[in-house]
VMD Tcl script that builds the backbone (N, CA, C; Angstrom):
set m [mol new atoms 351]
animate dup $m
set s [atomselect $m all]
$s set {name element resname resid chain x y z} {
  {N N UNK 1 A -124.940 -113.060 41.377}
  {CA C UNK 1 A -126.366 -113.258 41.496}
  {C C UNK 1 A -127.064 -112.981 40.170}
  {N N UNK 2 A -128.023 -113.811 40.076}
  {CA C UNK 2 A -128.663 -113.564 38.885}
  {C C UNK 2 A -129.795 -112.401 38.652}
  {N N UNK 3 A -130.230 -111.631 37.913}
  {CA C UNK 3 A -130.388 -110.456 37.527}
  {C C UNK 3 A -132.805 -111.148 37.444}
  {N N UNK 4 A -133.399 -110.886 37.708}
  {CA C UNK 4 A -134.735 -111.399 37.517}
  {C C UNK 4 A -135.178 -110.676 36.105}
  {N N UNK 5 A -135.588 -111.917 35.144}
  {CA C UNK 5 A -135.594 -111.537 34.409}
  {C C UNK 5 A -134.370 -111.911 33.089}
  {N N UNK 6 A -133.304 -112.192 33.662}
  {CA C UNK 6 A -131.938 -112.638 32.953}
  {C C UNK 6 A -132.705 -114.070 32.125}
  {N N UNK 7 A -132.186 -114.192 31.128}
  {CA C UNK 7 A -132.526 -116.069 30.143}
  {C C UNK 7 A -131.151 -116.146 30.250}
  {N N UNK 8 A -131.310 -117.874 30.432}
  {CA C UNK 8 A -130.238 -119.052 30.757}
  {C C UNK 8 A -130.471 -119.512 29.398}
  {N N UNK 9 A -129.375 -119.580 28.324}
  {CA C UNK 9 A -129.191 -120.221 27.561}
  {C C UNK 9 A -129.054 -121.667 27.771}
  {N N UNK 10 A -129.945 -122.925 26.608}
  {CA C UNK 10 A -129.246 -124.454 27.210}
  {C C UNK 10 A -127.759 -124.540 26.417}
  {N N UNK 11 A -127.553 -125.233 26.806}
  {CA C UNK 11 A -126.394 -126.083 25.858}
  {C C UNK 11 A -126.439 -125.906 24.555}
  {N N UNK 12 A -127.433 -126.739 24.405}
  {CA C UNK 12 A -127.396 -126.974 22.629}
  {C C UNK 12 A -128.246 -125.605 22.114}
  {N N UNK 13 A -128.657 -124.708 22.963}
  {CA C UNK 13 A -128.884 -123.179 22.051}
  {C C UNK 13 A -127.588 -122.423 22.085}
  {N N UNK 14 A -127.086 -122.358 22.936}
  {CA C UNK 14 A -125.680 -121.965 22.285}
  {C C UNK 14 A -125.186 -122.677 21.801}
  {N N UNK 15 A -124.805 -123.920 21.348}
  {CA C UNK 15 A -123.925 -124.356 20.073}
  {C C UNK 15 A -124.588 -123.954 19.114}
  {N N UNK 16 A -126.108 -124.197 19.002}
  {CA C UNK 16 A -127.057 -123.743 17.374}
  {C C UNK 16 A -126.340 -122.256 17.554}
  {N N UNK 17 A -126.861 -121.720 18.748}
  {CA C UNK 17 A -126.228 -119.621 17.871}
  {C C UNK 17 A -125.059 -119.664 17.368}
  {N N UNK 18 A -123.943 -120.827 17.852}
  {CA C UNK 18 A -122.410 -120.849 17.553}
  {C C UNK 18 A -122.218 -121.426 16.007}
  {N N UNK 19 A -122.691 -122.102 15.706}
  {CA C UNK 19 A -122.848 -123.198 14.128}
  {C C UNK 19 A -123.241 -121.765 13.381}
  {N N UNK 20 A -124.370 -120.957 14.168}
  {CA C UNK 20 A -124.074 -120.293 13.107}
  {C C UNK 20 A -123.649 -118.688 12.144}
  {N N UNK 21 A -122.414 -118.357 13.379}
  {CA C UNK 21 A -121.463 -117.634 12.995}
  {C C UNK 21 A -120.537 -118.337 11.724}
  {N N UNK 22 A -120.603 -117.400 10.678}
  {CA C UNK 22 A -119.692 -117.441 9.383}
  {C C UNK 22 A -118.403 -118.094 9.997}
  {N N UNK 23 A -117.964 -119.301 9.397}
  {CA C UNK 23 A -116.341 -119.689 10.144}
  {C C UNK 23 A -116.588 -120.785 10.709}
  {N N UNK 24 A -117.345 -120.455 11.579}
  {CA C UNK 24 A -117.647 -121.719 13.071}
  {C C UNK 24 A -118.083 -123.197 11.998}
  {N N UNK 25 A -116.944 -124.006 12.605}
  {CA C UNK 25 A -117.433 -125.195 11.572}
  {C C UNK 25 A -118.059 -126.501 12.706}
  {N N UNK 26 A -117.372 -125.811 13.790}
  {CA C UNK 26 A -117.738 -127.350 14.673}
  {C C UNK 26 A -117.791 -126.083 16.349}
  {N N UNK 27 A -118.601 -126.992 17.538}
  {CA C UNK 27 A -118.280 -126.221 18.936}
  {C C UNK 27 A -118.463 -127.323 19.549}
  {N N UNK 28 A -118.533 -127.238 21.025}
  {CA C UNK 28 A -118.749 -128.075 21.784}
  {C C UNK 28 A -118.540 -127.244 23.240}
  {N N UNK 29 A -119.452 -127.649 24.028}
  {CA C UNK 29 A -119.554 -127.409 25.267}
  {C C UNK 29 A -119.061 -128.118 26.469}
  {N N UNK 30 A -118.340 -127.835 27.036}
  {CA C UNK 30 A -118.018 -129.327 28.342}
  {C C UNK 30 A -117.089 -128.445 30.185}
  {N N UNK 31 A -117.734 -129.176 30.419}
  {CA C UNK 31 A -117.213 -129.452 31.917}
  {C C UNK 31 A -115.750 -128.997 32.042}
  {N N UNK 32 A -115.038 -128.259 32.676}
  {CA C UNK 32 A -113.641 -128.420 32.931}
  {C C UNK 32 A -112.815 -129.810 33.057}
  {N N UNK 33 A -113.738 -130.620 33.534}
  {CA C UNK 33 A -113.435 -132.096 34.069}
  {C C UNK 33 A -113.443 -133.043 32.688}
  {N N UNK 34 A -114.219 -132.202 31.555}
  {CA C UNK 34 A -114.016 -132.986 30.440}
  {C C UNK 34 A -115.280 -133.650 29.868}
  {N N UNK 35 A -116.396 -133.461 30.854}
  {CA C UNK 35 A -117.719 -133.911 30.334}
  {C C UNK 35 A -118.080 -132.991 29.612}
  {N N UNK 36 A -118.592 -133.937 28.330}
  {CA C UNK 36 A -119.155 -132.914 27.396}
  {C C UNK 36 A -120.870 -132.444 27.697}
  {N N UNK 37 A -121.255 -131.553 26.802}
  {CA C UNK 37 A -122.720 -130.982 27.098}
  {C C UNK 37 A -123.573 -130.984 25.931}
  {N N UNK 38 A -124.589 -131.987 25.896}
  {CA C UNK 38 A -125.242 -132.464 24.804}
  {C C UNK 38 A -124.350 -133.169 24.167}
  {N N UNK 39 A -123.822 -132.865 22.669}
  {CA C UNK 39 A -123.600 -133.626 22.158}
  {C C UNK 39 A -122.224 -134.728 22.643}
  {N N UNK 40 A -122.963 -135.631 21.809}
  {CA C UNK 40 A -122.113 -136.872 22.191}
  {C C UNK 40 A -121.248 -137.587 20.871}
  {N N UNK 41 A -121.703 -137.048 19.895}
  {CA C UNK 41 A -121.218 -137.509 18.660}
  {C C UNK 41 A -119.451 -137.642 18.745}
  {N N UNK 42 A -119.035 -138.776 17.629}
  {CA C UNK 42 A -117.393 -138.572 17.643}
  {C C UNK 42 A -116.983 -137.420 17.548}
  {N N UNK 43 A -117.473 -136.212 16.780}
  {CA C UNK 43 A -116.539 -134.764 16.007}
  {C C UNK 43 A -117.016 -134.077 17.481}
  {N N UNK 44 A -117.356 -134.552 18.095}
  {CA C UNK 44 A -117.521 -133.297 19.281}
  {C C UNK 44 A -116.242 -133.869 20.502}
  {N N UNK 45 A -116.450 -135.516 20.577}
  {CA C UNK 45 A -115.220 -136.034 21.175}
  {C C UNK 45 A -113.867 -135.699 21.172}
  {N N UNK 46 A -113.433 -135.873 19.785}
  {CA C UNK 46 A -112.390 -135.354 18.928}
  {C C UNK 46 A -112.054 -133.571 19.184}
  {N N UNK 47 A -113.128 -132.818 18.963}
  {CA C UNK 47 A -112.853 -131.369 19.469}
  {C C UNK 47 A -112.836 -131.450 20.989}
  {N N UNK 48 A -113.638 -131.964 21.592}
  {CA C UNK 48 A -113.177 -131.731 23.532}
  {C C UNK 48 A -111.910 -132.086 23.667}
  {N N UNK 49 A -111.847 -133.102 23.037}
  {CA C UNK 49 A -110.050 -133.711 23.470}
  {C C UNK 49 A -109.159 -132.910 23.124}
  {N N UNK 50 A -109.138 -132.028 21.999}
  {CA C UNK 50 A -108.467 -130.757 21.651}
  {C C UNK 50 A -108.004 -130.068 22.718}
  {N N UNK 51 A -109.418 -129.348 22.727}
  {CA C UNK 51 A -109.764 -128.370 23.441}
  {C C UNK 51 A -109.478 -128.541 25.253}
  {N N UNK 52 A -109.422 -129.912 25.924}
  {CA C UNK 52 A -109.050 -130.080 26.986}
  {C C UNK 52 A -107.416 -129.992 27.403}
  {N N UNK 53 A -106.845 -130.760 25.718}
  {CA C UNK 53 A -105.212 -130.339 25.718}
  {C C UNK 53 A -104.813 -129.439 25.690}
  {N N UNK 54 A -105.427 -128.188 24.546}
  {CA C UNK 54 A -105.465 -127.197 24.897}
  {C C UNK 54 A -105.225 -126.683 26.068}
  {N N UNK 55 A -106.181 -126.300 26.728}
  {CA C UNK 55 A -106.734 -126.145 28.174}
  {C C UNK 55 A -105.587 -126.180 29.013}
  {N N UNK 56 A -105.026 -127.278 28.703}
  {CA C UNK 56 A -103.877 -128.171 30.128}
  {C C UNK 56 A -102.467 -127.059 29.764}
  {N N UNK 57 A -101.984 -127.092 28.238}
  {CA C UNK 57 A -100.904 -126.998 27.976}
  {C C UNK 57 A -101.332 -125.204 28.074}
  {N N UNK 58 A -102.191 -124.209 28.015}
  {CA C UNK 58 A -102.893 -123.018 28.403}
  {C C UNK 58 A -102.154 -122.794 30.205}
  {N N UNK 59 A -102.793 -123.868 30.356}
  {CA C UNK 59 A -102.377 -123.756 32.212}
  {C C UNK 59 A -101.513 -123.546 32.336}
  {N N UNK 60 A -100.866 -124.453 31.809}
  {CA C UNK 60 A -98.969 -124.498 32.087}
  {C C UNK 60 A -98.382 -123.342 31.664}
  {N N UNK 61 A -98.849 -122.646 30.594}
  {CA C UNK 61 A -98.171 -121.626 30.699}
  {C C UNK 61 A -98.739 -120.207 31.190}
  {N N UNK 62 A -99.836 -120.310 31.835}
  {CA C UNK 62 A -99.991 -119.339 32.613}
  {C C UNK 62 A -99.389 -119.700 33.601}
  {N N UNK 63 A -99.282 -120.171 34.069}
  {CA C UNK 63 A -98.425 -120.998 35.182}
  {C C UNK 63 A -96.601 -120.245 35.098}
  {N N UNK 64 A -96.820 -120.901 34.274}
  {CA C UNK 64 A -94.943 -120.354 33.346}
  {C C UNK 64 A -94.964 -118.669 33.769}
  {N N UNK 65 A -96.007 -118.019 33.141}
  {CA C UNK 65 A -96.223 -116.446 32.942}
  {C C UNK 65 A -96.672 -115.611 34.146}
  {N N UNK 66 A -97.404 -116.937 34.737}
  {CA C UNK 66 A -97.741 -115.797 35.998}
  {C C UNK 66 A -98.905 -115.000 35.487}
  {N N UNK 67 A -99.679 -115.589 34.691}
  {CA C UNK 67 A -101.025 -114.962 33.873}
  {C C UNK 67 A -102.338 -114.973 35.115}
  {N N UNK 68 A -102.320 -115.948 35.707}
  {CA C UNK 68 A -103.372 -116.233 36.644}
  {C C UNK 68 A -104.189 -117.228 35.682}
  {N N UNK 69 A -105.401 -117.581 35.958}
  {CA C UNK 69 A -106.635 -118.906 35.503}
  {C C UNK 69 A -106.466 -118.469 34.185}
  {N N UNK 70 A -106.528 -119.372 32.944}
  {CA C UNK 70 A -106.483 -119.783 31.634}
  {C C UNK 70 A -107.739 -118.912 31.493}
  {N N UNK 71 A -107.867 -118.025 30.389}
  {CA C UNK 71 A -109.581 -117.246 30.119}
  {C C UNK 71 A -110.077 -117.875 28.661}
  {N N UNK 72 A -108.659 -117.944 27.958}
  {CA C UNK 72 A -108.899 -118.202 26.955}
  {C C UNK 72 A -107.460 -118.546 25.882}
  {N N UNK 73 A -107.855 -119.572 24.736}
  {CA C UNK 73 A -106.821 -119.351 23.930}
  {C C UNK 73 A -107.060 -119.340 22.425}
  {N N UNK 74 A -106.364 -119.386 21.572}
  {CA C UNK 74 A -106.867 -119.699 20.093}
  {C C UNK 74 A -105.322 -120.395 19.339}
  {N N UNK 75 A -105.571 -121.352 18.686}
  {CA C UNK 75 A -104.493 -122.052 18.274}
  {C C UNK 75 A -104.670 -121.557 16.407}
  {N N UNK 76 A -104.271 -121.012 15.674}
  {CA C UNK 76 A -104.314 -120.577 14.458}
  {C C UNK 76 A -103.243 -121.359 13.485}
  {N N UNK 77 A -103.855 -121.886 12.324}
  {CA C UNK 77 A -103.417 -122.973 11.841}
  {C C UNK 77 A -103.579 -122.440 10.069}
  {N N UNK 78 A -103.000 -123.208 9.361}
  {CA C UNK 78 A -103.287 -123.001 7.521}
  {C C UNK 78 A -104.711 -123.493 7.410}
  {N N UNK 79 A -105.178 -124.372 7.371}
  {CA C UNK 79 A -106.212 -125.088 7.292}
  {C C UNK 79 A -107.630 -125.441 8.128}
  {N N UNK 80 A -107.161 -124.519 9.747}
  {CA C UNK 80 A -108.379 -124.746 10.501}
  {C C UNK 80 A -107.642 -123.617 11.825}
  {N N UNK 81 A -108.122 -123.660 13.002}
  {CA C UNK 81 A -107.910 -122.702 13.938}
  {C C UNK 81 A -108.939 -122.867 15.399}
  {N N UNK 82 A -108.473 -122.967 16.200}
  {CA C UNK 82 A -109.024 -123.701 17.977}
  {C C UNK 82 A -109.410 -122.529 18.503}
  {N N UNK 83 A -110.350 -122.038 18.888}
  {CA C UNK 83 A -110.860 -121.315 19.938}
  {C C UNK 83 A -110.812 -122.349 21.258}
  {N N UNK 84 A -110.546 -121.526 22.751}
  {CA C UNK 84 A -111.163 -122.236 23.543}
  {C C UNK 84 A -111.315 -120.444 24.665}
  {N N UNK 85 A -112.784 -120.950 25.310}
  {CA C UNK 85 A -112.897 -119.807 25.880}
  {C C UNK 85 A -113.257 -120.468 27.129}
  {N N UNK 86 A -113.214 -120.020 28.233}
  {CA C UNK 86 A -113.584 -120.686 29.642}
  {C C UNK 86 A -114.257 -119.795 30.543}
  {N N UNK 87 A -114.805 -120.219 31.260}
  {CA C UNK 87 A -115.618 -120.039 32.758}
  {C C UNK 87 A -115.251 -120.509 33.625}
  {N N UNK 88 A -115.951 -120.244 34.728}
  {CA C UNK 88 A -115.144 -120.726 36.096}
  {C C UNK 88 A -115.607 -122.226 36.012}
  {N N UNK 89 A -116.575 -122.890 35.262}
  {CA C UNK 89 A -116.950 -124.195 35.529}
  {C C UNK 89 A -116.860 -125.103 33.734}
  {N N UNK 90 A -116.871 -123.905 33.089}
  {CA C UNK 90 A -116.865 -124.990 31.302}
  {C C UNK 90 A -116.198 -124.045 30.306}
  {N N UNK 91 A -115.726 -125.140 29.492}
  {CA C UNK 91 A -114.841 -124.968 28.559}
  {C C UNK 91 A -115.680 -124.709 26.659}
  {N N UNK 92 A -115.548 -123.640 26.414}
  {CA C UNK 92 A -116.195 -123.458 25.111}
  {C C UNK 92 A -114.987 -123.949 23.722}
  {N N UNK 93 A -114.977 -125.053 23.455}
  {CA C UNK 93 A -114.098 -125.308 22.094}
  {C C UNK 93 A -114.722 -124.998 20.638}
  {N N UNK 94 A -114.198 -124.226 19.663}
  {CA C UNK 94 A -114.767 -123.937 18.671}
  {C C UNK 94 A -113.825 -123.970 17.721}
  {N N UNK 95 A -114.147 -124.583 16.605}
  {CA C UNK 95 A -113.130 -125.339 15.698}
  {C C UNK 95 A -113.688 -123.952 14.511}
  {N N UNK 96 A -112.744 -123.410 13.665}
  {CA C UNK 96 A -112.845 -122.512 12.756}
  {C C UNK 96 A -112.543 -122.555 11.625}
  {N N UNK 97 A -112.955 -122.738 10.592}
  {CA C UNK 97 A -112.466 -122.811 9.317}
  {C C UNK 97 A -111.063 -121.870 9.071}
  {N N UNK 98 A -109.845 -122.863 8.007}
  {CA C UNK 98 A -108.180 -121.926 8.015}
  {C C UNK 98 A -108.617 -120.271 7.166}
  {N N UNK 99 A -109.360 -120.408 6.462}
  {CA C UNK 99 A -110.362 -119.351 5.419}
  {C C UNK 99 A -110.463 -118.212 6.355}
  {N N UNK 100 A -111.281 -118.270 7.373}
  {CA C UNK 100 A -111.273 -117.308 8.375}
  {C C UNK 100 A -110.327 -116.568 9.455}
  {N N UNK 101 A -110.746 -115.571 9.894}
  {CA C UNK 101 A -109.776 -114.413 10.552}
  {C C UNK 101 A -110.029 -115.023 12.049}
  {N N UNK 102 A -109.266 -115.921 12.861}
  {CA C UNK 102 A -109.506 -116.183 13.904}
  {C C UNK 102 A -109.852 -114.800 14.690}
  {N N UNK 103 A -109.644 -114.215 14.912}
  {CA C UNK 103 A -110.041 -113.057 15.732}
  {C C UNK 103 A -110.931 -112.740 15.754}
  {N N UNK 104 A -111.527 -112.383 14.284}
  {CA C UNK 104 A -112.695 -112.075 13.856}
  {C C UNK 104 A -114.021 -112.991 14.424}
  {N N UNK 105 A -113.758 -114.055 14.009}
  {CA C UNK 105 A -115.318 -115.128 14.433}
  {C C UNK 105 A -114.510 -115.085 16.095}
  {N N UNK 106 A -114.011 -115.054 16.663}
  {CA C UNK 106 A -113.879 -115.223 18.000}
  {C C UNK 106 A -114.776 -113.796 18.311}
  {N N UNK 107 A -114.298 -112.523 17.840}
  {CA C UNK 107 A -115.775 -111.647 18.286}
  {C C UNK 107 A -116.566 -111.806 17.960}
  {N N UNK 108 A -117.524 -112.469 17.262}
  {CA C UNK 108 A -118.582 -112.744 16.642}
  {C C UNK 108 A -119.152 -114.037 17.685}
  {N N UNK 109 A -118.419 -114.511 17.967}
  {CA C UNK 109 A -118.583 -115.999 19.091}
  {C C UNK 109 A -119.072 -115.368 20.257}
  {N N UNK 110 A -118.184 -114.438 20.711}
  {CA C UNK 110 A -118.227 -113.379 21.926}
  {C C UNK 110 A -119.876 -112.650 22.107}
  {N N UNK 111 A -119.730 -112.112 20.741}
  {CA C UNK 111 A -121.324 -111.315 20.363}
  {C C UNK 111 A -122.341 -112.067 20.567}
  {N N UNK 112 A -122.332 -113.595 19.859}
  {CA C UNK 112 A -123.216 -114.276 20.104}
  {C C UNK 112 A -123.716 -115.062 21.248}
  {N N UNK 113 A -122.579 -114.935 22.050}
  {CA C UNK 113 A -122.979 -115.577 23.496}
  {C C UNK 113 A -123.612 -114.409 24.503}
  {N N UNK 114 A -123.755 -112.824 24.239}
  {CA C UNK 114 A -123.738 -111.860 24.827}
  {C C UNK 114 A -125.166 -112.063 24.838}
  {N N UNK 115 A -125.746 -112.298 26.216}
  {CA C UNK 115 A -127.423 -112.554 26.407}
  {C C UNK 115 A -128.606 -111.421 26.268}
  {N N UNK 116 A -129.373 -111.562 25.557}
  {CA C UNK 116 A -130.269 -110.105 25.642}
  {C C UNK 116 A -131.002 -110.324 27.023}
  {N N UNK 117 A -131.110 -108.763 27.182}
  {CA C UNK 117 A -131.760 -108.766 28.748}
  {C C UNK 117 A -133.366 -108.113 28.346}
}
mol reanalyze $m
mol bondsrecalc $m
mol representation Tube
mol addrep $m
């Protein structure tokens, strides 16, 4: 239940707070089902599709592990690095510069989604 008084972030105010954590080079918001939220541009296409494979091949191995529902993953790379964080209904993909400490902007991602009351 919601708290009176609680703010609902839109869409595209959390991607703006997300763009602009140090690192964060690209985000995107979408549906479990794969619909994206706001943007529609190709580089957001290109990251959902990631981030949905992600997602799938996440499952499977919670699945494998016996982890229970996918919460989250991060794919860490030389040159760039995948956040994906989830909810019971949408998928947060956040593309990271290779420069950066995936961990690091993933708390900072975390911080920034943390709503003031």
């Amino acid at each position: 239940p919601k708290e009176s008084g609680a703010k609902t972030l839109k869409s595209s105010e959390i991607i703006e707070k997300l763009r602009a954590v140090p690192g964060v080079l690209y985000a995107v918001l979408q549906t479990k089902d794969g619909t994206r939220m706001g943007d529609q541009s190709f580089e957001a296409e290109v990251l959902a599709g990631q981030g949905t494979f992600l997602a799938m091949v996440g499952n499977q191995l919670s699945t494998v592990f016996q982890t229970g529902e996918l919460v989250s993953a991060t794919v860490e790379g030389k040159s760039r690095h995948l956040l994906l964080l989830g909810t019971k209904s949408l998928y947060l993909c956040v593309l990271v510069s290779g420069e950066s400490q995936a961990g690091a902007v993933e708390a900072q991602v975390r911080q920034a989604l943390t709503l003031p009351r």
